[in-house]
C-alpha positions as CSV (number, residue, x, y, z in Angstrom):
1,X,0.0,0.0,0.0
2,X,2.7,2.2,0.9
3,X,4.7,1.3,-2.3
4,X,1.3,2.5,-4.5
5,X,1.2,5.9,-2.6
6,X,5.0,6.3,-3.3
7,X,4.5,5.1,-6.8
8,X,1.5,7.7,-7.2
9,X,3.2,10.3,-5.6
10,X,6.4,10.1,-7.7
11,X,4.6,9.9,-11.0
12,X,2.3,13.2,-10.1
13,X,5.4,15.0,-9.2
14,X,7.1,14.0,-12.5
15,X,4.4,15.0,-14.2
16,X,4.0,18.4,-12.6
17,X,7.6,18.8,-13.5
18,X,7.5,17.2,-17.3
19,X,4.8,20.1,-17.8
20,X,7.2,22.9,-17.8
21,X,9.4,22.7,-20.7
22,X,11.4,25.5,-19.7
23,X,12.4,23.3,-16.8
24,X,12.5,20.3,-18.7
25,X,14.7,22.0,-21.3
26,X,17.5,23.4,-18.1
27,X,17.4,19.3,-16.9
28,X,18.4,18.0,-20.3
29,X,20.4,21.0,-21.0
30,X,22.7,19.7,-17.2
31,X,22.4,15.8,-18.1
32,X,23.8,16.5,-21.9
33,X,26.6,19.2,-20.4
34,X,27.7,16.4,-17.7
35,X,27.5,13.2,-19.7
36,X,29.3,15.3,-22.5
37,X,32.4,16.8,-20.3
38,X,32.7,14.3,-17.5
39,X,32.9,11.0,-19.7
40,X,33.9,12.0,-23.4
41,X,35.6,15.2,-23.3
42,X,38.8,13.3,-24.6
43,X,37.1,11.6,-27.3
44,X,35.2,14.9,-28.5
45,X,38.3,17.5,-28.0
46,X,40.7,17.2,-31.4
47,X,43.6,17.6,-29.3
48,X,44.6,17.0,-25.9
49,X,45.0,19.9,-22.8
50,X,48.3,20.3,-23.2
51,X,48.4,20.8,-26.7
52,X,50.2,23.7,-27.6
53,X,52.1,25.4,-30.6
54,X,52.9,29.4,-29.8
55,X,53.1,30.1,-33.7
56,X,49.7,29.7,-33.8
57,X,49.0,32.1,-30.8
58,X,45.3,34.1,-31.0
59,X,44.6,31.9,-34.4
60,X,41.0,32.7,-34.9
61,X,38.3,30.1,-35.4
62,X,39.2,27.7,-38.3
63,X,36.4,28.0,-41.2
64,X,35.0,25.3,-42.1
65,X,33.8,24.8,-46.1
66,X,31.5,22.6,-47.8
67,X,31.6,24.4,-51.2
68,X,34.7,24.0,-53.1
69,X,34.1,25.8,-56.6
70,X,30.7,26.2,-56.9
71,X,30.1,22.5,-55.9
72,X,29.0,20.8,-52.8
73,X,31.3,19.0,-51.1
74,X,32.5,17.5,-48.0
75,X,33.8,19.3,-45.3
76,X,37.1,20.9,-45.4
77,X,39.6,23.4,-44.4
78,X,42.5,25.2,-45.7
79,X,46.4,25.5,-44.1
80,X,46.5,29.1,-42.4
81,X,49.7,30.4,-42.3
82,X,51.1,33.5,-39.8
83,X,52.5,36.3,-41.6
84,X,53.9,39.5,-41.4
85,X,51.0,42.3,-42.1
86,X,52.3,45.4,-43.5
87,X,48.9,47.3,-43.1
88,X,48.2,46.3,-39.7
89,X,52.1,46.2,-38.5
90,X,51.6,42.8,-36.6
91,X,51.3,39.0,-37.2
92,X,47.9,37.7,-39.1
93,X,46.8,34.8,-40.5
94,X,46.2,34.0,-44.0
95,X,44.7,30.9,-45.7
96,X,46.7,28.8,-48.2
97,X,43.9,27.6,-50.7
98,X,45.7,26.3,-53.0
99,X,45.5,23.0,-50.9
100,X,42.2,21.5,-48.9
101,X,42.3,19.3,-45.9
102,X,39.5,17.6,-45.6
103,X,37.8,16.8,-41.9
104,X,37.6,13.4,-41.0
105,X,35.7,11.7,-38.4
106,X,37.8,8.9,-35.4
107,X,41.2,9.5,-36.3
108,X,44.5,8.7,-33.9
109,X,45.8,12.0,-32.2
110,X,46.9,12.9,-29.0
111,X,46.5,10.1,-26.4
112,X,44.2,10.8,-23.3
113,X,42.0,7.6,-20.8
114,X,38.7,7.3,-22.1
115,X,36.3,7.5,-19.2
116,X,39.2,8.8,-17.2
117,X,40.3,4.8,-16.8
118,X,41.2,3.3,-20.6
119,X,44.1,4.7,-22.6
120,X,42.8,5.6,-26.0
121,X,43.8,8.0,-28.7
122,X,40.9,8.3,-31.1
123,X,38.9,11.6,-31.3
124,X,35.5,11.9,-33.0
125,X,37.4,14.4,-35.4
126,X,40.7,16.3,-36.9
127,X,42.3,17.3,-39.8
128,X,46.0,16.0,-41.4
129,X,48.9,18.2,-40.8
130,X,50.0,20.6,-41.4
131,X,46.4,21.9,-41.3
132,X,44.2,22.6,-37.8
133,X,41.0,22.6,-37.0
134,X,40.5,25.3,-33.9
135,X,36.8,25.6,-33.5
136,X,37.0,28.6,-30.9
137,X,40.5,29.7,-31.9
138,X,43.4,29.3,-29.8
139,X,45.1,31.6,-26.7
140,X,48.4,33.2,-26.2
141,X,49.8,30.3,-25.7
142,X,48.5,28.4,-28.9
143,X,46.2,26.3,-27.6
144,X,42.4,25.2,-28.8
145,X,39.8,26.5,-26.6
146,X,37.7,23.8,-28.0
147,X,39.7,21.2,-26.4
148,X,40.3,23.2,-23.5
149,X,36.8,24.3,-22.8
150,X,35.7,20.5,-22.4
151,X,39.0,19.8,-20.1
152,X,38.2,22.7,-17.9
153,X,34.7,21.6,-17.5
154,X,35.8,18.8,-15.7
155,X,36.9,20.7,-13.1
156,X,34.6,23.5,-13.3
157,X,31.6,21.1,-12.8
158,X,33.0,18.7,-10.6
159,X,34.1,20.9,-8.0
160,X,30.4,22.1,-6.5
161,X,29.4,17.8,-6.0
162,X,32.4,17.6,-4.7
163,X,32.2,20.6,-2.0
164,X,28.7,18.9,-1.8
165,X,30.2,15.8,-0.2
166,X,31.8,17.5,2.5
167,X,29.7,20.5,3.1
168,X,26.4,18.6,3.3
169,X,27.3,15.3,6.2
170,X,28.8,18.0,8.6
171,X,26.0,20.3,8.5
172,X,23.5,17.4,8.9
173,X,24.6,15.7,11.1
174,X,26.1,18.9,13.3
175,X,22.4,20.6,12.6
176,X,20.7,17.1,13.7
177,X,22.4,16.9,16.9
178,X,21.6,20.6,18.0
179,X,18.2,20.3,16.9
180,X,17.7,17.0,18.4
181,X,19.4,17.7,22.2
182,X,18.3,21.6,22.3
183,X,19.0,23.7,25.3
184,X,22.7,24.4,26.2
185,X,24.5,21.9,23.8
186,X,22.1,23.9,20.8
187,X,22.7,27.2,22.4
188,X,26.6,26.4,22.3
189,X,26.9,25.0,18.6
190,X,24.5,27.4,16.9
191,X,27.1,30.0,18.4
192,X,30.2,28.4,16.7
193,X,27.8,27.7,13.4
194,X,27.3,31.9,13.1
195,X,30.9,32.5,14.0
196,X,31.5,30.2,10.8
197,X,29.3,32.1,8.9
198,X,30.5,35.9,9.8
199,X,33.7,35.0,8.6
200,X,33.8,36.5,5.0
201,X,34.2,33.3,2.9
202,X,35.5,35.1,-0.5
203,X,38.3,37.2,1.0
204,X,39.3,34.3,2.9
205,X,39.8,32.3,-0.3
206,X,41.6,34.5,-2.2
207,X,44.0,35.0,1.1
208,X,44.2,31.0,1.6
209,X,45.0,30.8,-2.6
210,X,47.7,33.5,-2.6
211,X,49.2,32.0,0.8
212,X,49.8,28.9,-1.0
213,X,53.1,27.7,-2.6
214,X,53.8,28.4,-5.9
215,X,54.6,24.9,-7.0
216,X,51.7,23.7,-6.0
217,X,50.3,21.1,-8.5
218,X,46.5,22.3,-9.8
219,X,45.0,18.9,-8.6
220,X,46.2,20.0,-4.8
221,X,45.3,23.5,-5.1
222,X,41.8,22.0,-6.9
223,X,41.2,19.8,-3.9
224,X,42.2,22.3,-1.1
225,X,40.1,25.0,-3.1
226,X,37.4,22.2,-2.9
227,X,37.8,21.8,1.3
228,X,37.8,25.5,2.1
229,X,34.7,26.2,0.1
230,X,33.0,22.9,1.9
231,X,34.6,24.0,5.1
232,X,32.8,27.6,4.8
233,X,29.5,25.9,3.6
234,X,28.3,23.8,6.5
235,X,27.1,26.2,8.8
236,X,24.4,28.0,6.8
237,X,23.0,24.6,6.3
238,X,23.1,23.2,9.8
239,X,20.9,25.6,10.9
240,X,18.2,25.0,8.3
241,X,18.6,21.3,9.5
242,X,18.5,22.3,13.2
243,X,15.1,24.3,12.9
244,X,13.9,21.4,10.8
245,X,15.1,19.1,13.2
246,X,13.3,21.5,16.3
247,X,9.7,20.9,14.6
248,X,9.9,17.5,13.8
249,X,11.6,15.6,16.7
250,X,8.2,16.6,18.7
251,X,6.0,14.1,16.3
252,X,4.3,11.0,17.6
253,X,6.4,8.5,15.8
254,X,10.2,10.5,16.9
255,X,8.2,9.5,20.7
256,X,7.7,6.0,19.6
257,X,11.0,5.3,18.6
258,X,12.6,7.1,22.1
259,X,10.2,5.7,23.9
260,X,11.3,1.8,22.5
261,X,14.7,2.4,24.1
262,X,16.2,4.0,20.5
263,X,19.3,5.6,21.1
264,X,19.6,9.6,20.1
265,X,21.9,8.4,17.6
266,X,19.6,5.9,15.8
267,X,16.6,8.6,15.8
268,X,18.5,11.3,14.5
269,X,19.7,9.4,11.5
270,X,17.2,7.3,11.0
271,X,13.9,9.2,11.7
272,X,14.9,12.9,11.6
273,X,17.5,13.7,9.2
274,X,15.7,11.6,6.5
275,X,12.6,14.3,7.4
276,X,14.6,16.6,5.3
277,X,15.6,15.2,2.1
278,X,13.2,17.0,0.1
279,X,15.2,20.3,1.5
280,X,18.7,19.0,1.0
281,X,17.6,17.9,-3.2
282,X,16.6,22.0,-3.5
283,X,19.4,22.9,-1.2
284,X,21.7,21.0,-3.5
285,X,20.6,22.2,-7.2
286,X,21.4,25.7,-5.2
287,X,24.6,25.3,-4.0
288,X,26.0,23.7,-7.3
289,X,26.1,27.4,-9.2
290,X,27.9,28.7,-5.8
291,X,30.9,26.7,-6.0
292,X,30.6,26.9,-9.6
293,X,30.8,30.4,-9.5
294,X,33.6,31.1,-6.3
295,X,35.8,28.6,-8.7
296,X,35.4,30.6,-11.8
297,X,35.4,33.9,-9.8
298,X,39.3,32.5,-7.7
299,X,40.8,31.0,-11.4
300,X,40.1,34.3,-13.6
301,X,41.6,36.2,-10.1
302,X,44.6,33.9,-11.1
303,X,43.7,32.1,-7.7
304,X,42.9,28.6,-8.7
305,X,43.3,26.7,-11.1
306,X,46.7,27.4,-13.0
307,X,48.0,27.2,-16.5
308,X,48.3,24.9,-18.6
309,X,45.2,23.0,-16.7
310,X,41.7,24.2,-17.6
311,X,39.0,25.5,-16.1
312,X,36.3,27.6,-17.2
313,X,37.2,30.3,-14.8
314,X,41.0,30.5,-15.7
315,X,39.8,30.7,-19.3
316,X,37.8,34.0,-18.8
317,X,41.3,35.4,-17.3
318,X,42.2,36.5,-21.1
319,X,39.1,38.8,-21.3
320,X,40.3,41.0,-18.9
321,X,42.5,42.6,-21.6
322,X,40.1,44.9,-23.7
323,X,41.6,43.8,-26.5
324,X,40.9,40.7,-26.2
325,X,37.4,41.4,-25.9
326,X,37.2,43.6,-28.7
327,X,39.2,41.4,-31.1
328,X,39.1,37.9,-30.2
329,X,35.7,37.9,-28.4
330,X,36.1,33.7,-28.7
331,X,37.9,33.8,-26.1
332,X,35.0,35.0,-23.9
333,X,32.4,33.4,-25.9
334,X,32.7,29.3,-25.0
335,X,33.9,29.5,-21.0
336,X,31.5,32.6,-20.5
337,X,28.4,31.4,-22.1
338,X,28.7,27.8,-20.6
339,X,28.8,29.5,-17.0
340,X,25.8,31.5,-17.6
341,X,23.9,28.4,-18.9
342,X,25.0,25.9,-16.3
343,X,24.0,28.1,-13.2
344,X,20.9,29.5,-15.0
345,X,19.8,25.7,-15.4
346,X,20.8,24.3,-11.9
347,X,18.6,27.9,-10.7
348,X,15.5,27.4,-12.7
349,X,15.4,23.2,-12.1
350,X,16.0,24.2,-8.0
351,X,13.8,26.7,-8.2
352,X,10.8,24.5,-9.4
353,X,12.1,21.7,-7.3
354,X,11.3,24.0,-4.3
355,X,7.9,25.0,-5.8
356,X,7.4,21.0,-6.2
357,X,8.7,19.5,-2.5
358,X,7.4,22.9,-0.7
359,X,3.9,21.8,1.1
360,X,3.1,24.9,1.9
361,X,3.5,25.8,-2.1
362,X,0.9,23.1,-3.0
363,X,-1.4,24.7,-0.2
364,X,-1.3,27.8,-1.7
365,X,-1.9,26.4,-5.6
366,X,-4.8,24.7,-4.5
């Protein structure tokens, strides 16, 4: 009987969200993005992350032609070459055409581990030397932003499940047990939760980033970057969960169980905290863009992530130079855009999951 009402209440719920395609469009919009990045960026990217060649430094997006005089034909590019420009009195490009290259599709390249576990070199597509195919040009340093822009992901849209992971257990259980025992003990930890949260979490990460060594690897400065902003995250949470915890540990069945000899431990995490997952799935989709955003926000402060490892935030560092954004505006285009889309989707999908698990929301509706 239980299993039906679960059943039915799952399916209305789908529904309910199903019916807004805006919504609909954001969730497909995250799935595609994280199935995309996280498990075939290598195979996608023509060349690997630390593919670099400074002669072709700022080379613009590669054309791509399917007309080759006055006839259809398959897709193509031509060898650009960097020259001297009189008029301009600087380096351009300019395309050879007296030779095409044309674009093939699962061709060896650069090596990379497919799925992050089996060694692999094919890519979905590339060109023969000495042609390139740069789909969002390259940087300074002569390296596709194509490839780079699905490396960087990676990190860029790992790092708020991962802060996730850590932030979430210590403010649940922390909130549980101040919620659950009350009086002094809640009195005493709600004190140390708000001197947590007065301490101004930005400014501390960007002291914490510039105290650290220089030679620190990106991986270690990825996963202390990862700890601090968990580490920061905790308190505003626990206290959501202790108020939670405050209404509900006064129900009949929270008596039942203490009442049956269950110890505090045993009813907080098994008939409290469980009270409150239809908080922690909104609280979630909201905290995702945070992280999201205080990585992007530390790598284009040249505070994260370093050179030559990706992430969307370390990207963006280039568009600080006006020129940059006045004449290369690819460079702002791919890591700028995807930013705005991911947190705009994880917002609108929270937003309607709070709309959806809110009774209070379905009270007013009806």
């Amino acid at each position: 009987m239980l299993e039906t009402i679960e059943r039915t209440k799952t399916q209305k719920l789908w529904r309910e969200f199903s019916r807004d395609k805006v919504v609909l469009a954001s969730a497909l919009y995250l799935v595609i993005i994280y199935t995309v990045i996280l498990l075939f960026s290598g195979l996608i990217a023509p060349y690997s992350e630390q593919f670099s060649d400074p002669t072709l430094s700022y080379a613009p997006p590669t054309p791509i032609f399917i007309m080759d005089q006055g006839k259809v034909t398959w897709p193509f590019v031509v060898h650009y070459e960097r020259k001297f420009n009189a008029a301009s009195y600087g380096f351009d490009f300019f395309p050879d055409y007296s030779k095409t290259y044309p674009i093939h599709f699962f061709v060896h390249g650069d090596s990379y581990k497919f799925l992050g576990i089996i060694p692999c070199d094919i890519h979905l597509f590339g060109v023969k030397s000495p042609a390139r195919i740069f789909l969002l040009g390259t940087d300074v340093n002569g390296m596709d932003n194509f490839s780079r822009l699905l490396y960087g992901g990676q990190i860029s849209l790992t790092i708020g499940f991962l802060g996730l992971f850590v932030a979430f257990p210590i403010g649940l259980i922390y909130g549980g047990i101040s919620g659950y025992f009350g009086g002094r003990i809640d009195n005493a930890m709600m004190r140390f939760a708000e001197i947590i949260m007065s301490i101004p979490s930005f400014y501390l990460l960007i002291t914490l980033a510039a105290i650290l060594p220089s030679g620190l690897s990106s991986k270690a400065r990825f996963a202390l970057i990862v700890v601090i902003l968990a580490f920061i995250g905790w308190a505003g949470l626990s206290r959501i969960i202790r108020g939670m915890v405050l209404s509900i540990k006064e129900q009949e069945y929270v008596e039942a169980a203490r009442s049956l000899g269950g110890s505090s431990f045993r009813i907080i995490t098994k008939h409290l905290l469980p009270q409150t997952a239809s908080y922690l799935i909104v609280a979630a989709t909201l905290s995702v863009p945070a992280y999201l955003l205080a990585e992007s926000g530390l790598s284009f402060l040249g505070l994260g992530i370093q050179p030559p490892d990706a992430s969307w935030g370390n990207m963006l560092r280039e568009a600080q130079d006006l020129s940059n954004i006045m004449l290369r505006p690819w460079l702002l285009l791919g890591p700028g855009l995807l930013i705005f889309l991911t947190i705009l989707a994880f917002n609108v999908v929270g937003d309607k999951l709070r709309d959806m698990l809110d009774p209070k929301s379905h009270g007013r509706q009806a």
